[in-house]
C-alpha positions as CSV (number, residue, x, y, z in Angstrom):
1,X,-163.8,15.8,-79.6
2,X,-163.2,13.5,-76.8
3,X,-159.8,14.8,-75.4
4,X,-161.3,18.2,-75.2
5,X,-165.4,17.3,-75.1
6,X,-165.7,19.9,-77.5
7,X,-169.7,19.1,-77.3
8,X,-172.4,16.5,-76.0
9,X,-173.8,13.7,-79.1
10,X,-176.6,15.2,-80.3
11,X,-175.7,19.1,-79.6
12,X,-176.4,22.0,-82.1
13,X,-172.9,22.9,-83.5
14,X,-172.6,26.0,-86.4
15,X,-170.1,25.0,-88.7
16,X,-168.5,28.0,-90.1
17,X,-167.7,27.2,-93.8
18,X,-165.9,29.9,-96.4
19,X,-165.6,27.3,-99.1
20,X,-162.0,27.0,-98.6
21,X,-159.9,23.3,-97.7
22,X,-160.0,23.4,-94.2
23,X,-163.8,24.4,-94.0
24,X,-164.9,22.2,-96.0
25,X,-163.4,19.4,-94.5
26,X,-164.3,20.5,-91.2
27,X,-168.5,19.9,-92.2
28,X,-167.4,16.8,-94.4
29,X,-165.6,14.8,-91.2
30,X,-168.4,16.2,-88.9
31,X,-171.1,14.3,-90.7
32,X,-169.1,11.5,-91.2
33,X,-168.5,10.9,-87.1
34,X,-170.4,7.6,-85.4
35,X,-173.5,8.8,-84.3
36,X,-171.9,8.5,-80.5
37,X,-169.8,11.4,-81.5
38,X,-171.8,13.4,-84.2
39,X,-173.5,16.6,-83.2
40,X,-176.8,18.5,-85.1
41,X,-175.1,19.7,-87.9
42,X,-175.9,23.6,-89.2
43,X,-173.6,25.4,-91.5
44,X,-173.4,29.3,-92.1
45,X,-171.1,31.5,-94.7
46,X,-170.7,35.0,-94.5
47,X,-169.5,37.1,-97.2
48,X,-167.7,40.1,-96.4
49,X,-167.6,41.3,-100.2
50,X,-163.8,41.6,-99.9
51,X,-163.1,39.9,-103.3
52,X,-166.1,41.2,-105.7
53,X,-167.5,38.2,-107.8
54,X,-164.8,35.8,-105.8
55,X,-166.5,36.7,-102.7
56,X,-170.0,35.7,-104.5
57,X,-168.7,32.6,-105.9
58,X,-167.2,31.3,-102.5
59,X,-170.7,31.8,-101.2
60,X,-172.7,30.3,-104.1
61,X,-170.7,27.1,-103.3
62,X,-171.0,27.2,-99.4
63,X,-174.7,26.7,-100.8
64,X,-174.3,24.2,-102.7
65,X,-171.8,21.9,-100.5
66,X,-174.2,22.2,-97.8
67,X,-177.4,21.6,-99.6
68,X,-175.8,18.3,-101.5
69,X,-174.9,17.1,-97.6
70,X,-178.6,18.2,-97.0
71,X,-177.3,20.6,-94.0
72,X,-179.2,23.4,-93.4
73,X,-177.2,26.5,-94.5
74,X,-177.4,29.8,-93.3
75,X,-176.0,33.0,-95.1
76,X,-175.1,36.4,-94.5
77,X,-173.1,39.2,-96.3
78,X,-171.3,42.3,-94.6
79,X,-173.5,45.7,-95.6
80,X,-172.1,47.7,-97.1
81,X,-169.0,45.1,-98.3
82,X,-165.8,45.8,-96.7
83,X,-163.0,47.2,-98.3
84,X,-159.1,45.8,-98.3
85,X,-158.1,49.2,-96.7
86,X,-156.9,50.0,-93.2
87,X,-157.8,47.4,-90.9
88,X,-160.2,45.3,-92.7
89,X,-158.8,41.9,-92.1
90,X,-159.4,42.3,-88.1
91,X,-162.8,44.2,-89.5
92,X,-163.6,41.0,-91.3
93,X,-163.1,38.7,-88.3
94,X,-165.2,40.6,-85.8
95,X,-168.2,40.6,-88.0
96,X,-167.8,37.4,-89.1
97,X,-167.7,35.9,-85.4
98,X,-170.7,38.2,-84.3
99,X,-172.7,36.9,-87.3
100,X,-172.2,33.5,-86.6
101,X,-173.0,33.9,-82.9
102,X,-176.3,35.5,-83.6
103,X,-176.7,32.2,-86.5
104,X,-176.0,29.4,-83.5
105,X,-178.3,31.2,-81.0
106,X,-181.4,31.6,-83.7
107,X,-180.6,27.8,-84.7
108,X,-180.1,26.3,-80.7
109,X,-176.6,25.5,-81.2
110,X,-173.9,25.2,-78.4
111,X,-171.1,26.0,-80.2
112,X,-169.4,27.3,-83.2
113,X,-167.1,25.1,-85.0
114,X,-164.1,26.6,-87.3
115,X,-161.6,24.7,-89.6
116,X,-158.5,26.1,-87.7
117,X,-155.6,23.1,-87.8
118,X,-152.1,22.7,-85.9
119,X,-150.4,24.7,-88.7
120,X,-152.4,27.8,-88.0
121,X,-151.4,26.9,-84.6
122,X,-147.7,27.0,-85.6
123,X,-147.9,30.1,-87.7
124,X,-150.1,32.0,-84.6
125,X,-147.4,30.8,-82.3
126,X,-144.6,32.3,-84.2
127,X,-146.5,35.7,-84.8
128,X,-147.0,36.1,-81.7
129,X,-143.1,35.2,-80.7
130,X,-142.1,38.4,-83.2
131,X,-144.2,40.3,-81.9
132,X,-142.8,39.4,-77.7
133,X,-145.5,37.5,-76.5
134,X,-145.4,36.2,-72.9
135,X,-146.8,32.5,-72.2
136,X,-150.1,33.0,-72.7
137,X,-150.0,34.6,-76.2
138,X,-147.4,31.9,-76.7
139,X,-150.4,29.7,-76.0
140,X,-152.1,30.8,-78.8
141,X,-155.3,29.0,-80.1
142,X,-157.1,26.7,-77.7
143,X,-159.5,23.9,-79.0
144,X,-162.3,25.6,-77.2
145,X,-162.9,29.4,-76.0
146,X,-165.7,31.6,-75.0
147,X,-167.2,33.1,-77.9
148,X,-170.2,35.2,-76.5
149,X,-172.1,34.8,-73.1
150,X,-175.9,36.8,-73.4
151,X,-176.3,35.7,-69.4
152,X,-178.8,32.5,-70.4
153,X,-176.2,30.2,-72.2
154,X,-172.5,30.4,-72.6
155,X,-171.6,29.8,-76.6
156,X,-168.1,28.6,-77.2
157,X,-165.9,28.4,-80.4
158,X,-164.5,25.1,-80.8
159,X,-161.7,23.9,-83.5
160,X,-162.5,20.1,-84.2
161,X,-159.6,19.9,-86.3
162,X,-156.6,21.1,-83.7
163,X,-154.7,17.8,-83.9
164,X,-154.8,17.9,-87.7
165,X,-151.8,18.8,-90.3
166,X,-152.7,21.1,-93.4
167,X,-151.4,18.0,-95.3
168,X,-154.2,15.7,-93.3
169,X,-156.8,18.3,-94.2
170,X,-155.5,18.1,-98.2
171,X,-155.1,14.5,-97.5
172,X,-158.6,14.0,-96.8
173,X,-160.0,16.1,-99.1
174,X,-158.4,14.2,-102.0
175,X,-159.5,10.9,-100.5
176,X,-162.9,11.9,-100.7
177,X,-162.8,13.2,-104.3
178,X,-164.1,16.8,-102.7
179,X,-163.3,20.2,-104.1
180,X,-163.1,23.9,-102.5
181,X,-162.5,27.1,-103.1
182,X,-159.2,29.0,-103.3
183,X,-158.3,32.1,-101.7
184,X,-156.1,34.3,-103.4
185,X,-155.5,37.2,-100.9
186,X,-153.9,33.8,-98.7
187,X,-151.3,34.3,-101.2
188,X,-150.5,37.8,-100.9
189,X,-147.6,39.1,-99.0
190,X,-148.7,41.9,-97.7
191,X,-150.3,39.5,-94.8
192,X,-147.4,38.7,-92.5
193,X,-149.2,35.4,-91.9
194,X,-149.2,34.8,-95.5
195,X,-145.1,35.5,-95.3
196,X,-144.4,32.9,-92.4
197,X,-146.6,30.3,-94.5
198,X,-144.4,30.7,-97.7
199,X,-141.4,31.3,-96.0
200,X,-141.0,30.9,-92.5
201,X,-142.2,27.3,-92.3
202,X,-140.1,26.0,-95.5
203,X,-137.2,27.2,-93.9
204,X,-138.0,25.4,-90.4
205,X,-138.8,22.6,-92.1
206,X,-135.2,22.6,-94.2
207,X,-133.2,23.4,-90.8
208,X,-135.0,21.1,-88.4
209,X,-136.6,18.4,-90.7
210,X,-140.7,18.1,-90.9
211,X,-141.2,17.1,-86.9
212,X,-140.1,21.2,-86.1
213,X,-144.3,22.0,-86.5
214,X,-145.3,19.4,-84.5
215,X,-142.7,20.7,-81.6
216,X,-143.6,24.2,-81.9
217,X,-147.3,23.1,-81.6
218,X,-146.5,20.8,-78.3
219,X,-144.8,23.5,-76.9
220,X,-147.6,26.3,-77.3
221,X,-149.5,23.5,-75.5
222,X,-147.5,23.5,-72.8
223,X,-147.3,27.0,-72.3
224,X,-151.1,27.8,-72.8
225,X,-151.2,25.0,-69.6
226,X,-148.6,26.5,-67.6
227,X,-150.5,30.4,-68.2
228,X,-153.4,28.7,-67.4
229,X,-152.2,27.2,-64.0
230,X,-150.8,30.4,-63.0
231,X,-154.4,32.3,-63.9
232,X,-155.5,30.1,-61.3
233,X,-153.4,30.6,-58.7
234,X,-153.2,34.5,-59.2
235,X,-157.2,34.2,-59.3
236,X,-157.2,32.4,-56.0
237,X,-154.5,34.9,-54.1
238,X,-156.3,38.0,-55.9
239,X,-159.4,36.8,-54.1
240,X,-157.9,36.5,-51.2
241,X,-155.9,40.1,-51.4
242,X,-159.1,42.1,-53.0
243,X,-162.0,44.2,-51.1
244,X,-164.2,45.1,-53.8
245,X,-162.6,47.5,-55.8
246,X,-159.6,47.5,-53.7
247,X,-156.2,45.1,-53.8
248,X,-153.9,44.6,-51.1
249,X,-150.9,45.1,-51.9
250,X,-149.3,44.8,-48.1
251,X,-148.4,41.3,-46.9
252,X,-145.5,40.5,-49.0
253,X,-146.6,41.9,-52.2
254,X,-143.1,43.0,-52.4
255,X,-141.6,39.7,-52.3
256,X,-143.6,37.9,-55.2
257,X,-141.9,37.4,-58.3
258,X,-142.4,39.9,-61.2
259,X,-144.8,37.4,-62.9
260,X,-147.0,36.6,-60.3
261,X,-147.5,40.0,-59.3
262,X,-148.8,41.0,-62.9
263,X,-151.1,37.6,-62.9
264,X,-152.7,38.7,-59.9
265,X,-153.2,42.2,-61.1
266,X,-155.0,40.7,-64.3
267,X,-157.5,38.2,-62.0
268,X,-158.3,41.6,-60.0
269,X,-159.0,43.2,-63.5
270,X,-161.0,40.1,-63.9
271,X,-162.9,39.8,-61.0
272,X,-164.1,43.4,-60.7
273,X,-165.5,43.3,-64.8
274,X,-163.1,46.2,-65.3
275,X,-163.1,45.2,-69.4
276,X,-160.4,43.7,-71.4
277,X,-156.8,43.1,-68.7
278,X,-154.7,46.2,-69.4
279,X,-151.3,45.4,-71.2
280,X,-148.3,44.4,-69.7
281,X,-146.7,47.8,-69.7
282,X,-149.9,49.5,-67.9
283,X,-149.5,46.5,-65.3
284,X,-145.9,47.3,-64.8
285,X,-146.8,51.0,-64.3
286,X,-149.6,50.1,-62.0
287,X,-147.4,48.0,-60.0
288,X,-145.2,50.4,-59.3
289,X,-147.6,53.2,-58.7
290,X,-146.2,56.1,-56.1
291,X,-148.7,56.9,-52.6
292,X,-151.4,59.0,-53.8
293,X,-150.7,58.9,-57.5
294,X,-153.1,57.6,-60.6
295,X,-152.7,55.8,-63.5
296,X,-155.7,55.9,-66.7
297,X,-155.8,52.5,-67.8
298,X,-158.5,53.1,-70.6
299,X,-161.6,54.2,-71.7
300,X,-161.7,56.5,-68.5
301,X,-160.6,54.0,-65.7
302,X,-158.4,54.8,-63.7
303,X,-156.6,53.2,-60.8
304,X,-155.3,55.1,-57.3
305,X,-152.7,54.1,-54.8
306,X,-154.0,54.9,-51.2
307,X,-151.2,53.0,-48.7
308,X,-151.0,49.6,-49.4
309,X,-154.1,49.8,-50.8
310,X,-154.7,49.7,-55.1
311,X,-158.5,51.2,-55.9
312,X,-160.4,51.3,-59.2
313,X,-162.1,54.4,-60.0
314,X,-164.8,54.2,-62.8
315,X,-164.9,57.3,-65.3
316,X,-165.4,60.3,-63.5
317,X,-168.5,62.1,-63.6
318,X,-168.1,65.4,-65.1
319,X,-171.2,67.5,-63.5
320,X,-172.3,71.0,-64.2
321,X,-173.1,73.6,-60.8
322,X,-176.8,73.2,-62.3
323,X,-177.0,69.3,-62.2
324,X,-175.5,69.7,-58.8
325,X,-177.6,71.9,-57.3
326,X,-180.2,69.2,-57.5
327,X,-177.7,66.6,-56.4
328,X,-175.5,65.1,-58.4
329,X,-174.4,61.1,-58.0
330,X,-171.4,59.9,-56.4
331,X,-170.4,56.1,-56.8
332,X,-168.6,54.3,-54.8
333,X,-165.8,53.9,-55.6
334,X,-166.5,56.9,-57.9
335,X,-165.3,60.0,-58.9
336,X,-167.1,63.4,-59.6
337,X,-165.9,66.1,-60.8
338,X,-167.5,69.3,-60.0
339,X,-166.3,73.0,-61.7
340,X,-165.1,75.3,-59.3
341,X,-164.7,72.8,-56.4
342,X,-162.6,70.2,-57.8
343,X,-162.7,66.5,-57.7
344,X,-164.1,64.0,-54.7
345,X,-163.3,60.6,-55.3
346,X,-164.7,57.7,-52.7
347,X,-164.2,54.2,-51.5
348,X,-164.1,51.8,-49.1
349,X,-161.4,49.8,-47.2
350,X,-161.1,47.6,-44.4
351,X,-160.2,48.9,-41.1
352,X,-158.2,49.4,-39.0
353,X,-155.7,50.7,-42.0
354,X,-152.6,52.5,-41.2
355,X,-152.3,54.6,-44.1
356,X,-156.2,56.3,-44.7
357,X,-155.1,57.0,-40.9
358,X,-152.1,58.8,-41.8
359,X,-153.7,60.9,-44.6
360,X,-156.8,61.3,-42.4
361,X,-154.2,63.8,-40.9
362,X,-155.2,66.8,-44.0
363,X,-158.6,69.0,-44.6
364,X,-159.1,67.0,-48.3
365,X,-159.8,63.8,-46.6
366,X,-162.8,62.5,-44.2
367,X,-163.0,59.1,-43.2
368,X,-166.1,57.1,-41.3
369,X,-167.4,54.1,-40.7
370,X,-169.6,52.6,-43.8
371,X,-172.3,50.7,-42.1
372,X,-175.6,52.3,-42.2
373,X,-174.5,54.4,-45.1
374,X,-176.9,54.4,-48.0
375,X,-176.0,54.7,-51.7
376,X,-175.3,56.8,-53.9
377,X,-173.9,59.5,-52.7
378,X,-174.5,63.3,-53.5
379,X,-172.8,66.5,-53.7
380,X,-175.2,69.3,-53.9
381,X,-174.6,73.0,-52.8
382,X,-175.1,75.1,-49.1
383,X,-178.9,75.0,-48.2
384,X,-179.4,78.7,-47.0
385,X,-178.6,78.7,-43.8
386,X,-177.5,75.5,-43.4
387,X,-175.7,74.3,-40.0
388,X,-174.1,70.9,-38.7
389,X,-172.6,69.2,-36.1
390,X,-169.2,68.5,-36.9
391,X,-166.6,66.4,-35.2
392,X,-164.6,68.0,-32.7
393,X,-166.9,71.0,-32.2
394,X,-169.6,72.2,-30.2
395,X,-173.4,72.9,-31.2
396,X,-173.9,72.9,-34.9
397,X,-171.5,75.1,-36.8
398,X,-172.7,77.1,-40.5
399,X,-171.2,75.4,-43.4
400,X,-170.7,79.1,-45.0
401,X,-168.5,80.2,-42.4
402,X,-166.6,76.8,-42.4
403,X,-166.5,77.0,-46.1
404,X,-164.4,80.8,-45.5
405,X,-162.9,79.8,-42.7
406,X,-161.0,77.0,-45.6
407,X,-160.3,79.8,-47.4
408,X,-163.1,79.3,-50.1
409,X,-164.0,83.0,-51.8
410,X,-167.8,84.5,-51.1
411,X,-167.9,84.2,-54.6
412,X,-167.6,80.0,-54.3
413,X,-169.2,79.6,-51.5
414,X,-172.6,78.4,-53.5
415,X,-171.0,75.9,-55.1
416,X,-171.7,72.4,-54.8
417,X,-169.5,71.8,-51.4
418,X,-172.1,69.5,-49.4
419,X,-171.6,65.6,-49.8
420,X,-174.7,63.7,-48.4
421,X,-175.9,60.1,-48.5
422,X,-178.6,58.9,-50.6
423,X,-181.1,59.5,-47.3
424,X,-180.0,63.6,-47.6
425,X,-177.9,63.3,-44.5
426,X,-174.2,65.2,-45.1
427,X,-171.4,63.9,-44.5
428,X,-168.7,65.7,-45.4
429,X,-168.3,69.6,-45.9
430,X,-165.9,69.0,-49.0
431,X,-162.4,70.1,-47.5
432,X,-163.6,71.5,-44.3
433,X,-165.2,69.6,-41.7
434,X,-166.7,66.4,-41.4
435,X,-170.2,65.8,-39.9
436,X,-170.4,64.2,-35.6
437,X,-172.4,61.2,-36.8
438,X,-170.1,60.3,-39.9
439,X,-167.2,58.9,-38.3
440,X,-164.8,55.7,-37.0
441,X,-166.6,53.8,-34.3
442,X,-164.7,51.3,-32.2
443,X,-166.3,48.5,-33.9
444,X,-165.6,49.9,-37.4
445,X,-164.7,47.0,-39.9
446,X,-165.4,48.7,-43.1
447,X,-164.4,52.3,-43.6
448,X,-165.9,54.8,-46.2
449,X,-163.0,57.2,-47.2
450,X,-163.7,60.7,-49.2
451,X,-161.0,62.6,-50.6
452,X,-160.9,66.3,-52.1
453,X,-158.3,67.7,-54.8
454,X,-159.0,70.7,-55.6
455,X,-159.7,72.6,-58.6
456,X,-156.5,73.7,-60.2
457,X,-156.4,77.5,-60.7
């Protein structure tokens, strides 16, 4: 608790107990800490109903332990109880975390404490090293993580028992004259954990004598600290490289090593609250991502190259003519996605910047100056009648006849083709003309940049 000030004396802590050794060691030690050390002591069981009257039983005596330590217990069971098939193991773990985050917050705890030791450590590590982790799978557990964050009060899952063996948790146990509960699917060899616990370790153990845990546990520390150190770093450069949704990838991006250029690509991730960091596969794939392609990453994202310039697009918005005729929303950066016209994706970069200027060059891209411009934007169709002043032109010209004069059929020219700012003043005739007031200005720093692909036939 010290080397990793796992909490403050006195803190609420949620001791997470399933009846099993570890567990119940965990609450035992806990109480038994000098009160300069000992936190407010809650412990909670949750029964996922995985093993019928076992499952019962293990939570009967989570009761009991806590109420002969006079700890106030909380329980909770999974409804309807799980079943062993598919993926209920990882099933299992998610509702069993969420319950006990809701039990800390109802009871003012700071954290959640769980029995995990160095040998789940070991066994983690070599997982992970089958299944070709990098250094920060490598890493594996840490003593302390973010469990859940509701925007008032960070909670964090600690393991108070890191530095300690399986044979110091048994050790224990049988000092203190305690029992617990035994798990019988931790036998079972379907669970490829269960296999590296029978197996795996004996045979380390045989061919490098007993110090081989201890070493594969120092070296997932030092690996977790040298992923963390370069999470920093990245973070740091990413900052520096990043314009909202938009990473520079100029200025010797070419140059970094392999590894850093994927750790800066995750801190982007990061930074812009894109969800969970793509794999390492995606992040090869988006390194390498051609001028004017896209890559989906997931759940609808998607990330463009423009230049030197990387931009995250959100989902696109898929709007009907009808929603459109009444304006539908463009986000920035956004995408929408409008049948019969095609897509118009925007967002911003710095200027000046070489390569918008170079695609500047076609009809399907219009480029001004951002300032003054209000959000969000909106694509709606032709007002009757409807004129502008356009760049490059004289007098005000009718978006109908710029519309056919692109080529677009009479029967497509009501179609949603006008893109106008939140205040109703257009932009942007989608791959036509652009409006006089909407452009580059010789004190431009931040440019807005709009680009049409049309609807394939």
């Amino acid at each position: 608790m010290r080397e990793y000030r796992l909490w403050q004396p006195g803190e609420g802590v949620l001791v997470g107990i399933s009846g099993g050794a570890d567990s119940t060691a965990l609450l035992v030690v806990l109480l038994a800490l000098p009160d300069a050390l000992r936190p407010r002591v809650v412990a909670a069981h949750f029964d996922h109903g995985l093993r019928g009257s076992a499952s019962a039983a293990d939570a009967l005596f989570a009761a009991s332990l806590a109420a002969r330590l006079h700890v106030p217990f909380v329980g909770g069971a999974a409804d309807p109880p799980l079943s062993r098939a598919g993926s209920a193991e990882a099933d299992a773990r998610q509702r069993r975390y969420a319950f006990l985050a809701a039990a800390a917050r109802r009871h003012g705890c700071s954290c959640v404490a769980v029995g995990h030791h160095r040998d789940d450590q070991v066994e983690t590590v070599l997982l992970r090293l089958a299944r070709g982790a990098g250094a920060a799978g490598l890493g594996a557990m840490a003593p302390s993580r973010p469990l859940a964050d509701d925007g008032a009060r960070a909670l964090h899952l600690v393991r108070p028992l890191f530095l300690a063996s399986r044979t110091d948790v048994l050790s224990y146990l049988g000092a203190a004259g305690l029992s617990w509960r035994e798990d019988d699917s931790n036998a079972d060899p379907v669970h490829a954990r269960n296999r590296v616990r029978a197996h795996v370790l004996p045979a380390l153990d045989a061919a490098f004598g007993p110090g081989a845990r201890e070493r594969i546990w120092r070296a997932a520390q030092n690996l977790r600290a040298d992923a963390h150190a370069l999470s920093v770093l990245a973070e740091d450069a990413a900052r520096r490289r990043m314009h909202g949704p938009c990473l520079d990838l100029g200025a010797g991006w070419a140059d970094l090593p392999d590894a850093v250029r994927a750790a800066e690509l995750r801190a982007w991730w990061a930074l812009g609250g894109a969800g969970p960091p793509p794999r390492a596969d995606v992040l090869r794939r988006m390194d390498r991502l051609r001028e004017g392609a896209t890559l989906e990453v997931g759940g609808g994202v998607r990330v463009q190259r423009e230049g030197r310039w990387l931009v995250r697009l959100p989902p696109p918005v898929h709007a009907p003519e009808a929603q459109l005729r009444a304006g539908g929303e463009l986000s920035v950066p956004g995408t929408v996605l409008a049948a019969g016209v095609g897509e118009v994706r925007a967002w911003v970069v710095p200027w000046p910047e070489p390569a918008v200027r170079r695609l500047w060059a076609a009809s399907d891209v219009a480029v001004g100056d951002a300032a003054g411009i209000t959000l969000p934007l909106r694509l709606r169709v032709p007002l009757p009648g409807e004129r502008l002043a356009v760049l490059g032109a004289q007098g005000r010209r009718r978006v109908r006849e710029m519309l056919a004069q692109r080529g677009v059929p009479p029967g497509r020219r009501a179609l949603p083709w006008v893109l106008e700012d939140a205040d109703g003043r257009p932009l942007w005739v989608v791959g036509a003309r652009q409006a006089a007031w909407f452009r580059i200005e010789a004190g431009t720093g931040l440019a807005l940049v709009l680009r049409w692909r049309p609807e394939p036939a």
